[in-house]
C-alpha positions in Angstrom: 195.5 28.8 -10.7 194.6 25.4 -12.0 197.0 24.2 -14.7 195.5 24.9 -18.6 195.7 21.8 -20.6 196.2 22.3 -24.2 193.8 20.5 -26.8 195.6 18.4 -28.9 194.6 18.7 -32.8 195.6 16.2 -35.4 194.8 15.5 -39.0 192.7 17.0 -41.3 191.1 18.3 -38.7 194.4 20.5 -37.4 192.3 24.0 -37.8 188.9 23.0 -37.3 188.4 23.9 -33.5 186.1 26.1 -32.6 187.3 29.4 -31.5 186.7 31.2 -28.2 187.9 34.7 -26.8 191.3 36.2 -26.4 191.4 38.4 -23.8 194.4 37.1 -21.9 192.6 36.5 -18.8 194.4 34.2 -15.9 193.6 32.9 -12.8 189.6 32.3 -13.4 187.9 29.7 -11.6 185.0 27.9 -12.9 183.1 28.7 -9.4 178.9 28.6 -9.5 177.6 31.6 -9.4 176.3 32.5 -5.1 172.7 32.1 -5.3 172.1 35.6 -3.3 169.1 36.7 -3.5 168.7 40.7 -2.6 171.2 43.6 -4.3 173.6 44.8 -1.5 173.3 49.0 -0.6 173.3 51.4 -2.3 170.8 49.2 -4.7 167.2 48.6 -3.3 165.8 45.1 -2.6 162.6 43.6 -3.5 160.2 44.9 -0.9 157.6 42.1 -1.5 160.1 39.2 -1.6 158.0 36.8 0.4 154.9 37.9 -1.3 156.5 37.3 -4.4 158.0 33.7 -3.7 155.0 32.3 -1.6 152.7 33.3 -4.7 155.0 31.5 -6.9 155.7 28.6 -5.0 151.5 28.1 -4.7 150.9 28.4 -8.6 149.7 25.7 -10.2 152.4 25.6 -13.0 155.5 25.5 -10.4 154.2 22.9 -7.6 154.9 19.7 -9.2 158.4 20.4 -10.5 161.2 19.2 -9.4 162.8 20.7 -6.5 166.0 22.5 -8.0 164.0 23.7 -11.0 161.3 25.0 -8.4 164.0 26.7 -6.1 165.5 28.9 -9.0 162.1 29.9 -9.9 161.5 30.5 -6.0 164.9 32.4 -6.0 164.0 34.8 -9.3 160.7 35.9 -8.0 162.0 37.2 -4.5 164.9 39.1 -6.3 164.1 42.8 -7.9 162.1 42.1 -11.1 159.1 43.9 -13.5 157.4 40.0 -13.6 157.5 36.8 -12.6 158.2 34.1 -14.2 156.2 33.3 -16.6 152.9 31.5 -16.1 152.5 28.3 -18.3 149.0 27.8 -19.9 147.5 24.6 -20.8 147.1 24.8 -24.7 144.9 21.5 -24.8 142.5 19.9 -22.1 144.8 18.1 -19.5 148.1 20.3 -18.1 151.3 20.8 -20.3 154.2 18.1 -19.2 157.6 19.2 -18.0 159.9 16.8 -19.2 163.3 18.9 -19.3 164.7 22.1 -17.9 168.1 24.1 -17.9 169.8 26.0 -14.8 171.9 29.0 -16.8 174.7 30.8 -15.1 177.1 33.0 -16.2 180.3 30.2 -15.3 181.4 27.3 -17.6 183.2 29.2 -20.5 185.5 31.5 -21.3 185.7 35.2 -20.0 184.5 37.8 -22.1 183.8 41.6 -22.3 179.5 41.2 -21.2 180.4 39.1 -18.2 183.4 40.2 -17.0 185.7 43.3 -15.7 188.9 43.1 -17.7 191.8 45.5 -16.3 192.3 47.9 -19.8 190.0 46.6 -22.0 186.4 47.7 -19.8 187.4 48.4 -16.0 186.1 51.9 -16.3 183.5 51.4 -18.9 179.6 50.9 -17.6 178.6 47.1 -17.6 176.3 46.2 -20.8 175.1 42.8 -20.0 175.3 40.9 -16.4 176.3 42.3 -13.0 172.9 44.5 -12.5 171.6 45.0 -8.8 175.0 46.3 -7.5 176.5 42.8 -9.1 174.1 40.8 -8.2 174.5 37.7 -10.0 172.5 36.9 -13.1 171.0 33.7 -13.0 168.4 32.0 -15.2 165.7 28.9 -16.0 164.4 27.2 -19.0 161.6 25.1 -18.6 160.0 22.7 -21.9 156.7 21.7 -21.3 155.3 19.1 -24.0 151.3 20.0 -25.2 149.6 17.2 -25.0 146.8 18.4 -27.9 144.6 15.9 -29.9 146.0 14.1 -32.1 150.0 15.0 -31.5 152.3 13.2 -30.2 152.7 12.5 -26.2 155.9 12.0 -26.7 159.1 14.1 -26.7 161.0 12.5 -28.2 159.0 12.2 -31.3 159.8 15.2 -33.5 155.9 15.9 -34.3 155.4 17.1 -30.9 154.5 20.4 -29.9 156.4 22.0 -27.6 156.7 24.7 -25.2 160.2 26.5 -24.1 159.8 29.6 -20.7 163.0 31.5 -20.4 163.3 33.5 -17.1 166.3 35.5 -15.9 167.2 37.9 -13.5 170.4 40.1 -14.0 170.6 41.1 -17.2 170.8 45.1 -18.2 168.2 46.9 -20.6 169.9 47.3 -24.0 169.1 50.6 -25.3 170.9 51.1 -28.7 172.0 49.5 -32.0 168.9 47.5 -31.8 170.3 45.1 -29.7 169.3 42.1 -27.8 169.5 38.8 -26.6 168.9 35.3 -27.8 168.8 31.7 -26.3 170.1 29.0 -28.3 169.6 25.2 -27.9 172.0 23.2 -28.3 173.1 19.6 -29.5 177.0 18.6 -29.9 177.4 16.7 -33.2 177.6 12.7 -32.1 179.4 9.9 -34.1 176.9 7.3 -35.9 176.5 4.6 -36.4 178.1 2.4 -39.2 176.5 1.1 -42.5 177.0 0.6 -46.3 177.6 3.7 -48.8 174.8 5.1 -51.1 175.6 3.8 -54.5 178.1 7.1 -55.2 180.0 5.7 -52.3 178.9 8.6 -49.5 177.6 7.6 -46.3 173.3 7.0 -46.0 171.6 9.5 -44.4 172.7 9.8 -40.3 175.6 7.3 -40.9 179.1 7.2 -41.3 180.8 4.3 -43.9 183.3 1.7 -42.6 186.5 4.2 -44.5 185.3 7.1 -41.8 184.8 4.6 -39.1 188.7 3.7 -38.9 189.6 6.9 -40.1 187.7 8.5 -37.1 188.9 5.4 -34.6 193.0 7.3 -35.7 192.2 10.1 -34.2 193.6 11.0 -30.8 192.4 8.5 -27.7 189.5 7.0 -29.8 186.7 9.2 -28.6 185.2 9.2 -32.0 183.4 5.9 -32.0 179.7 5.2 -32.8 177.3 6.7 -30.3 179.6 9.5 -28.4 179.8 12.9 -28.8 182.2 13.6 -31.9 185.3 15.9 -31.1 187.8 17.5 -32.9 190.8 16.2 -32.2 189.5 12.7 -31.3 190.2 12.9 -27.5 187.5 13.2 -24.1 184.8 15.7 -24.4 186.0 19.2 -23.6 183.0 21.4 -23.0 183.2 25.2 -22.9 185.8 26.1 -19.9 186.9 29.1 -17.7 190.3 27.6 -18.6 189.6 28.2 -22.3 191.8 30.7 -23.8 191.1 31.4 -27.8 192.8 30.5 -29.9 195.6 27.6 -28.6 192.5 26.1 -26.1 189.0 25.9 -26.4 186.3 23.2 -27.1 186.4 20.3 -29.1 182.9 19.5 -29.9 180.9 20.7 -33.2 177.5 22.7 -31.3 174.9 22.9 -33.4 172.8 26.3 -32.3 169.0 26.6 -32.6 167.9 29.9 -31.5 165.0 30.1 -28.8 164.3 33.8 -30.6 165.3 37.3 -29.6 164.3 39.5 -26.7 165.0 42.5 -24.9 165.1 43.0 -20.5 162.8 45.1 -18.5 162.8 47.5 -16.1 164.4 45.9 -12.9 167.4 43.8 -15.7 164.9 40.8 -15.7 164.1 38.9 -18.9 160.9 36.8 -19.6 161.3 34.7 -23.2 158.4 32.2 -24.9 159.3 30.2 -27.9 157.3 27.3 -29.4 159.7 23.9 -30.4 158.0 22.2 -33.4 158.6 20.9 -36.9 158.0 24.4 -38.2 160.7 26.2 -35.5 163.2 23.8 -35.1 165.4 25.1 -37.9 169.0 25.7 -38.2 170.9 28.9 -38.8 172.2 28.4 -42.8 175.7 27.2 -41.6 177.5 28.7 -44.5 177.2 32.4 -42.4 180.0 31.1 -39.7 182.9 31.6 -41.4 181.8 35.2 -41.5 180.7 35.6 -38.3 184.0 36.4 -36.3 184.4 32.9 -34.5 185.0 30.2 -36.9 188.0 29.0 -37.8 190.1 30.7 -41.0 191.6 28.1 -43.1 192.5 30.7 -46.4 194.8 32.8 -45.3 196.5 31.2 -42.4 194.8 33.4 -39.8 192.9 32.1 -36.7 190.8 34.7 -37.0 188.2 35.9 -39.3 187.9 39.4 -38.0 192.2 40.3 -38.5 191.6 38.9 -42.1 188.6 41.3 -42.4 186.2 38.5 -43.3 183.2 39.5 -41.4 180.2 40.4 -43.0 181.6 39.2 -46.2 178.6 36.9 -47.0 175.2 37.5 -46.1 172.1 35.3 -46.1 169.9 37.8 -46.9 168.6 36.3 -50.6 169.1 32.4 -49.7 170.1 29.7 -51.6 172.6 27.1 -50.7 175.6 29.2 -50.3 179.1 30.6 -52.0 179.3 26.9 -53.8 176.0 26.6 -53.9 172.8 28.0 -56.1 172.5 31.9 -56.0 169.4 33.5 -56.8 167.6 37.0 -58.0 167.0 39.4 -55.1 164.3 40.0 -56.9 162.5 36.7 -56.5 164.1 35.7 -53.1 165.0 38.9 -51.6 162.2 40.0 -49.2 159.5 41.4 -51.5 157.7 44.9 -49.7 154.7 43.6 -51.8 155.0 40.4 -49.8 157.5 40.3 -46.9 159.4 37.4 -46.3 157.2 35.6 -43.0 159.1 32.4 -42.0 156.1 31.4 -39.6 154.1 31.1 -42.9 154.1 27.3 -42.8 151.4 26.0 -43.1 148.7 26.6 -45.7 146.0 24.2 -48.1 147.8 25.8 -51.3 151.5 25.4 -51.6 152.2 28.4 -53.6 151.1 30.5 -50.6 153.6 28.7 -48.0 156.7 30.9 -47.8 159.7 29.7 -50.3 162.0 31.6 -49.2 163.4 30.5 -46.0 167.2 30.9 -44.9 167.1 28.5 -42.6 167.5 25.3 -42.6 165.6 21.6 -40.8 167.9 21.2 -37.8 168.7 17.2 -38.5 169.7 18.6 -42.1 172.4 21.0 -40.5 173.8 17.7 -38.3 173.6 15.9 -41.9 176.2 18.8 -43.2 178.2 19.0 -40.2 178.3 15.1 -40.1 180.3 15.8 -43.9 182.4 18.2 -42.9 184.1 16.5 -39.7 183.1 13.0 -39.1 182.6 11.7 -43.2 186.7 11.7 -43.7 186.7 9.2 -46.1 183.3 9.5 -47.5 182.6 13.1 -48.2 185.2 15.0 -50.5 188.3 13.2 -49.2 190.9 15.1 -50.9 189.6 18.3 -49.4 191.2 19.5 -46.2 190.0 23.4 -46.2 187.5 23.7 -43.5 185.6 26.2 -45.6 185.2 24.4 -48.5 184.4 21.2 -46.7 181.5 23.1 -45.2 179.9 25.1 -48.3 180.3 21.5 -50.6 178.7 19.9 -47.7 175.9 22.8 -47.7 174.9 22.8 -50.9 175.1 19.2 -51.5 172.7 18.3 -48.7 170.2 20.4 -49.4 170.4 19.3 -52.9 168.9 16.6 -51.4 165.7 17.8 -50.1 165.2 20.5 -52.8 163.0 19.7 -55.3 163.4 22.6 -57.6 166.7 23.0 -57.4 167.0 26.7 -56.5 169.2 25.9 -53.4 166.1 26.8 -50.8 164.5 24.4 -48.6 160.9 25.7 -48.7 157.9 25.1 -46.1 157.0 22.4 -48.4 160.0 20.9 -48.9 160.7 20.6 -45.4 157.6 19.8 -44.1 157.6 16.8 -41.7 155.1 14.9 -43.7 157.2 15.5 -47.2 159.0 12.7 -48.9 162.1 13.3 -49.8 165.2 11.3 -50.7 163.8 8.0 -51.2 162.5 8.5 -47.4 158.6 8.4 -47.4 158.4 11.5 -44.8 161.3 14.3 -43.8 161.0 12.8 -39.6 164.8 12.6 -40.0 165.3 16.3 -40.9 165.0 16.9 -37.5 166.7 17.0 -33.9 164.0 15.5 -31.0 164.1 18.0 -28.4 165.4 15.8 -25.8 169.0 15.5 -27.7 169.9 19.5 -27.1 172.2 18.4 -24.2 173.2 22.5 -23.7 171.3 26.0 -23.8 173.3 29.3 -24.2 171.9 33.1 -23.9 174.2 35.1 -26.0 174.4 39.0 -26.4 173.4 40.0 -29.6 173.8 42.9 -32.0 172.0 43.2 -35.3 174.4 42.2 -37.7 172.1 40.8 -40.3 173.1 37.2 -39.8 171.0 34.5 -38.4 173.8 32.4 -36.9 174.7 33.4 -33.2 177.1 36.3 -33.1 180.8 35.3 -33.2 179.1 31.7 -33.4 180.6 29.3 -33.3 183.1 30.6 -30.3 181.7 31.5 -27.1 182.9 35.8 -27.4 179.1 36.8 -27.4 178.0 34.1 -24.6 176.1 35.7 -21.3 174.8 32.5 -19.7 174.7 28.9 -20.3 173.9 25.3 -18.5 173.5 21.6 -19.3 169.8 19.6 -19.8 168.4 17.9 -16.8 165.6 15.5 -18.0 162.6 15.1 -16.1 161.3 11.3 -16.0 158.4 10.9 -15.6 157.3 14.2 -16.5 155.3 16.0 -14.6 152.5 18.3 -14.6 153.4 22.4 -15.5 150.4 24.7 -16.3 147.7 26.0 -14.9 144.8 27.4 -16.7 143.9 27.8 -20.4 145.6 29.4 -23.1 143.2 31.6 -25.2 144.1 30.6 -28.3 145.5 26.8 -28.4 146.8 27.4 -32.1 
């Protein structure tokens, strides 16, 4: 067993980590997963296998990619499955441009309950989640394929672009009760900014940090926390999601910020196929003041590490928004979701304002790395005499979208966040939002319907069924083949 080093915490920051799972699990290895490809007896193999993977392997979508991304794919269509993966479309006249992609497995972070056998807690319970096909194991691709339409950006980092994201696994079970299902989630790890003068209050400008949180941040452990790297908790080396991890005394010291790829469901033969379009009108954030409610944040009121023992959960709920317990709380009459007029978050766009929808819960994704930069890495800046993590992040909540929220009912609205809205003293809202190419992780997490938008148990990693690291693609390279009907 390899030896489990403990994270050291310091500071104000002492019960701020992010919380895993405890289920006392020892002697786990952080092994790949065996990139079998047929179920062993009594379950039935894939009787067109090389059918299946020479059709892939010829489509006009998959010959240009790169070779581990093309192998995976290769691998998924000779296993058991209902479909292939997915075929990409061209949605404008020249082909769709991979420039990223992420291998998921179910290694890299903590054991739980939808991944693993645990003696007394599920040994003799049915599996729920991965281990399908006689155990075969469940394996995954995401591919992000930039649109290259008329008039939009080329580009992906530029935050205008339109973008495409295919999620393809193979191994994950049907769920078939409590409206379940699963989710992927992008994700970017807050990073440290860069340095410059105060606003005239004294708080840091927009994605910066003053010179007071600079040295303050430099204190902290073995100096990790300096301009440009990933910020942690405890101020020493990145500690990604481990096997080691044991919640609470060890887990992971960065701050993930979670942008969900939408929900979906498996098919017949436990494969799942997943489509989600990245743009200024998707790439919204969770509102962050549902973690502490969630079941994996850290409790800083009663002492407790966990929200569940202190019966927290489900305490707060999003459903009317507004900026949270310290923030503005409105009518459920006004912002509740009307039968007359349902609440439809892809209602974006529209010539009149009044018919865009106002009621969103969520929030612009560089917005929620603005309140997150508050809460952990704006010591001296932001509310320095505060030290409860809670607080820290419903002040920071409501006080950022303050910010962008014209009529002050605590909502950022279609309008509001639009891209091309000033806000702020800034002439458009670009900075609201996280380029695609800076969500350095992607997770697939089992989810029940709780009524919250943030991931379930989120922040931890209790609910997480797959996950892997970004591998960009430069230059990108060509990944559809034929039209899509409707380029919209």
């Amino acid at each position: 067993m390899r030896a489990i080093k403990c994270v050291k915490v310091q500071g104000w920051v002492r019960r701020s980590l992010l919380m895993g799972v405890s289920l006392g699990i020892m002697g786990l290895t952080s092994s790949p997963a065996v990139a079998q490809v047929q179920p062993p007896p009594p379950c039935h193999p894939n009787p067109r296998a090389e059918q299946d993977r020479d059709t892939v392997a010829k489509r006009g979508d998959v010959v240009a990619l790169p070779g581990p991304l093309k192998d995976r794919l290769l691998l998924l269509a000779e296993r058991p499955h209902s479909v292939l993966p997915l075929q990409v479309y061209a949605e404008a006249d020249s082909p769709s441009q991979l420039f990223q992609y992420y291998l998921l497995n179910t290694h890299g972070f903590e054991r739980n309950v939808f991944v693993s056998v645990i003696p007394g807690v599920n040994d003799t319970a049915m599996k729920t989640a991965t281990g399908p096909d006689c155990g075969l194991p469940t394996l995954a691709a995401v591919r992000l394929a930039l649109e290259p339409k008329p008039g939009l950006p080329t580009d992906p980092n530029d935050v205008r672009a339109f973008i495409d994201v295919f999620t393809d696994i193979s191994g994950l079970f049907v769920i078939n009760n409590e409206s379940g299902w699963y989710e992927g989630w992008m994700i970017h790890d807050l990073v440290v900014p860069e340095v410059a003068p105060p606003r005239p209050d004294g708080r840091a400008q927009f994605g910066t940090i003053t010179a007071e949180d600079a040295a303050a941040l430099a204190k902290m452990g073995d100096g990790q926390n300096v301009p440009g790297n990933i910020f942690t908790m405890d101020g020493d080396s990145v500690r990604f999601p481990s096997e080691d991890d044991r919640f609470p005394r060890l887990q992971t010291n960065v701050v993930p910020i979670q942008l969900s790829m939408g929900a979906y469901n498996s098919l017949q033969q436990s494969d799942a196929h997943a489509y989600w379009e990245f743009n200024y009108t998707t790439n919204w954030i969770h509102p962050l003041y549902e973690l502490p409610f969630t079941g994996g944040f850290p409790d800083t009121f009663g002492g407790s590490p966990d929200a569940f023992q202190d019966g927290e959960i489900g305490l707060l709920s999003s459903l009317v928004p507004g900026s949270g317990p310290l923030g503005v709380k409105n009518k459920p009459q006004i912002y509740g979701d009307n039968p007359n007029r349902p609440r439809d978050p892809d209602l974006f766009d529209a010539d009149v304002d009044s018919q865009r929808e106002f009621r969103q819960r969520f929030i612009p994704s560089g917005l929620a790395n603005e309140v997150f930069l508050d809460v952990y890495a704006r010591p001296a800046s932001f509310m320095p005499g505060e030290r409860d993590l809670n607080r820290r992040l419903f002040l920071a909540y409501a006080a950022e979208v303050a910010r962008v929220d014209t009529n002050r009912d605590g909502v950022v609205s279609a309008a509001e966040g639009d891209v091309d809205t000033a806000s702020d003293g800034f002439p458009d809202n670009s900075r609201l939002f996280i380029p695609a190419t800076q969500f350095n992780r992607f997770a697939v997490t089992r989810e029940i319907n709780d009524g919250y938008l943030a991931p379930r148990f989120a922040p931890s990693q209790r609910a997480w069924l797959l996950t892997g690291n970004l591998r960009s693609v430069r230059p990108a390279v060509p990944a559809s083949e034929g039209r899509d009907a409707d380029d919209r």
